[in-house]
C-alpha positions, -999 to +999 in steps of 0.1 A: -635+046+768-614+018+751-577+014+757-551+036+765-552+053+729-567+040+697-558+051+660-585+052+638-586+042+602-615+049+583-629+026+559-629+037+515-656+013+502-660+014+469-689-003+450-693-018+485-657-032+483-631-024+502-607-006+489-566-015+490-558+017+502-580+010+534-557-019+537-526+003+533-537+026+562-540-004+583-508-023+581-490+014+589-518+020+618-505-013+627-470+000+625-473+030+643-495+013+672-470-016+682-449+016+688-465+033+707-488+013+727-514+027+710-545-001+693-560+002+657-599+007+652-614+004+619-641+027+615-667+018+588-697+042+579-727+023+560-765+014+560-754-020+563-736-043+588-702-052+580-705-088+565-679-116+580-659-117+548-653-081+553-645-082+589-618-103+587-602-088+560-599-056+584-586-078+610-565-096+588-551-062+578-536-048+612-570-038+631-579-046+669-615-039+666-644-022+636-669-001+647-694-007+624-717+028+620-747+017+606-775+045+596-792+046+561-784+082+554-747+066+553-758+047+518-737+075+498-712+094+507-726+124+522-697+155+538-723+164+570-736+130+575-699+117+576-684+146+601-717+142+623-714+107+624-675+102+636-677+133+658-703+112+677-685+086+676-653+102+691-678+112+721-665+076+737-632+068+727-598+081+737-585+085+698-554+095+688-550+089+655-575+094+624-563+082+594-582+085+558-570+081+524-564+110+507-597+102+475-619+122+468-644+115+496-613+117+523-601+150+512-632+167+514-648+152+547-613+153+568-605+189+566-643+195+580-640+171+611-609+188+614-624+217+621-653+207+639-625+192+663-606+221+665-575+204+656-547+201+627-547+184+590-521+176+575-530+167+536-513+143+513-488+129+534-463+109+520-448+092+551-462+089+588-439+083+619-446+082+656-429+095+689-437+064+713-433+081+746-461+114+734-476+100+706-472+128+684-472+120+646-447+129+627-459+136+594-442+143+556-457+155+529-445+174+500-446+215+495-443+240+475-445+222+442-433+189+457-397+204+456-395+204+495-406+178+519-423+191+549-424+173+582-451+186+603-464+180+643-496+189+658-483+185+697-506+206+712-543+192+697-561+161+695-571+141+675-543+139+649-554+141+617-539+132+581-547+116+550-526+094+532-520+093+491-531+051+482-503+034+474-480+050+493-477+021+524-477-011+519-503-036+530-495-066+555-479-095+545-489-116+572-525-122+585-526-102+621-555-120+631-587-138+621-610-118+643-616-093+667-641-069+687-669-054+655-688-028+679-720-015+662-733+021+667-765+033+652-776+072+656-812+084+669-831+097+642-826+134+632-790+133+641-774+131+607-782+160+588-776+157+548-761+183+534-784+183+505-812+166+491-799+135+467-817+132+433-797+104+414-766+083+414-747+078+389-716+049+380-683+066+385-663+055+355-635+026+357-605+048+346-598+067+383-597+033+400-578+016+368-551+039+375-549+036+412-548-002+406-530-010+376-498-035+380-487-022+349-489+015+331-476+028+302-475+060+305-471+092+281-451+127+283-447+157+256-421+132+237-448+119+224-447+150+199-486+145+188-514+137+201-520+116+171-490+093+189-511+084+216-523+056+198-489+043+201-492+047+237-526+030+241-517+004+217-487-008+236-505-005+266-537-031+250-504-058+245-492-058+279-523-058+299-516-028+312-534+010+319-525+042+299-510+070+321-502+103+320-479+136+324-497+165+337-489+185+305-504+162+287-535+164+305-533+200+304-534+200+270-563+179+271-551+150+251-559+130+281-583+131+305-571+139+346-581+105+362-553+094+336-523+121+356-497+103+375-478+124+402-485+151+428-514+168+413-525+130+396-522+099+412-499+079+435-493+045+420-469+018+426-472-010+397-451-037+394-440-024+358-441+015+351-428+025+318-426+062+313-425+074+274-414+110+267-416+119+303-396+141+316-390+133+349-405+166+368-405+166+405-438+159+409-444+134+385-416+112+398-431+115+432-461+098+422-445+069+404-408+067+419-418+031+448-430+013+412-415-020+413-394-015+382-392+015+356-385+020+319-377+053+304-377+059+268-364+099+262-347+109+238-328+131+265-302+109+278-299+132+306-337+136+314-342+133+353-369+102+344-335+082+335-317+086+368-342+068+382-352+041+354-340+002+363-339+004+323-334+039+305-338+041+263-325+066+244-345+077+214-372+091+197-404+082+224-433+073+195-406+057+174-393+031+197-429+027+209-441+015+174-407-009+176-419-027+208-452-032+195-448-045+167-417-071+181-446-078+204-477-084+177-447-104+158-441-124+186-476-135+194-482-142+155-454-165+157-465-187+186-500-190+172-486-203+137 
């Protein structure tokens, strides 16, 4: 037994990096455990032993310790082996807390370690606060459509369980520290059943993680008219560096693909420079983009929601003043080349 309560973060490594929202998790964990006395693990599942370079950057990050799983049947992400491996884990440690980010591989494994736990989920959640003197998280995440917010408790089980949109904490500012306990844990052979037998692997593409990552995004709505008008979008988006985005009507109607969709039923992002084209503004879209550091709405709806919220709101036709800024922008770089 370790402490008088730990929080545990589990690690998202993709392409064997880890990912920011890992990072996110941590400085919140970090948060959460300075209130209530509680300390921050790092739990990492792999065939391989956390280098140094990673180490510190999870120490860096807001943890006390890694426990470092190690077991080749961990080389891909695998729903039984994960849920037998941390319910062994848990055997010896008085946790809390588990925290995952709320991907792909974290919504499908946490729900089932819920249950082999017999204790509460709570999906999504868009904000995480502690009582210091019980420990209970207090969780929010949106309902019903996003139009509510829902704050939710598990008192009366534990672990508490939750996983967390990316992008929705920040990470640390300051270095925590440059090292700390790494504990490794291997598993006697037989104990981490697969849930299937794996053929092949292949590359995920770039566009999820673009998305998820992007510091800037231009991003398209139904005021785009066409899907012809897209170009436009991508166009503008190839000048500033940025990544193309997405409503979810757009995606519905298949003029863009879903690892493009920004907002509840998308992705969370938070570039520094979010421009939203023909977008409405709907409830759940704007809870997916609404912490960007600084938003531009072009609508020709001066009283679309979008614009309430914009540091900079454009009224006009979406396509049109899109072709304006990018060719003022071609101009521009022509002109400092002559």
């Amino acid at each position: 037994m370790i402490g008088k309560g730990e929080i545990w973060v589990i690690v998202e490594e993709r392409r064997k990096s880890i990912h920011s929202s890992t990072y996110e998790l941590l400085a919140k964990s970090r948060e959460l455990g300075d209130c209530a006395g509680l300390s921050v693990t790092a739990v990492r599942l792999s065939d391989k032993r956390v280098d140094d370079e990673k180490s510190v950057s999870l120490f860096r990050s807001g943890a006390d310790r890694v426990i470092d799983a190690i077991d080749e049947r961990l080389a891909y992400y695998d729903f039984s082996c994960y849920i037998n491996a941390l319910s062994l884990l848990l055997r010896d440690h008085h946790t809390e807390i588990i925290l995952a980010a709320a991907t792909t591989s974290g919504r499908s494994f946490m729900p089932g370690l819920a249950a082999v736990l017999q204790t509460g989920l709570t999906a999504d959640c868009t904000g995480l606060e502690i009582e210091p003197d019980s420990c209970n998280l207090i969780q929010t995440r949106p309902a019903i459509g996003g139009n509510i917010l829902a704050t939710i408790e598990t008192p009366a089980h534990r672990p508490q369980l939750a996983t967390v949109r990316p992008k929705t904490f920040e990470s640390m500012s300051v270095d925590y520290m440059d090292s700390g306990e790494v504990i490794e844990m291997t598993f006697p052979a037989g104990t981490l059943k697969p849930s299937g037998e794996l053929l092949s692997v292949r590359q995920e593409t770039d566009s999820a993680e673009a998305i998820s990552d992007a510091e800037v995004i231009i991003a398209g709505g139904m005021g785009l008219k066409k899907q012809e008008n897209l170009s436009r979008l991508t166009r503008l988006a190839e000048l500033v560096g940025g990544t193309v985005g997405a409503s979810r009507k757009l995606v519905d109607l298949k003029w863009l693909d879903h690892s493009r969709q920004v907002g509840l039923s998308g992705h969370t992002v938070r570039p520094r420079l979010y421009m939203a084209v023909g977008v409405s503004g709907a409830v759940q879209h704007v809870a997916g983009m609404q912490t960007s550091g600084f938003i531009i709405a072009i609508n020709k709806d001066r009283h679309a929601s979008i614009m309430s919220i914009a540091d900079i709101a454009i009224v006009g036709d979406a396509s049109e003043i899109l072709q304006e800024i990018s060719d003022a922008l071609e101009n521009e770089g022509r002109e400092q080349n002559e």
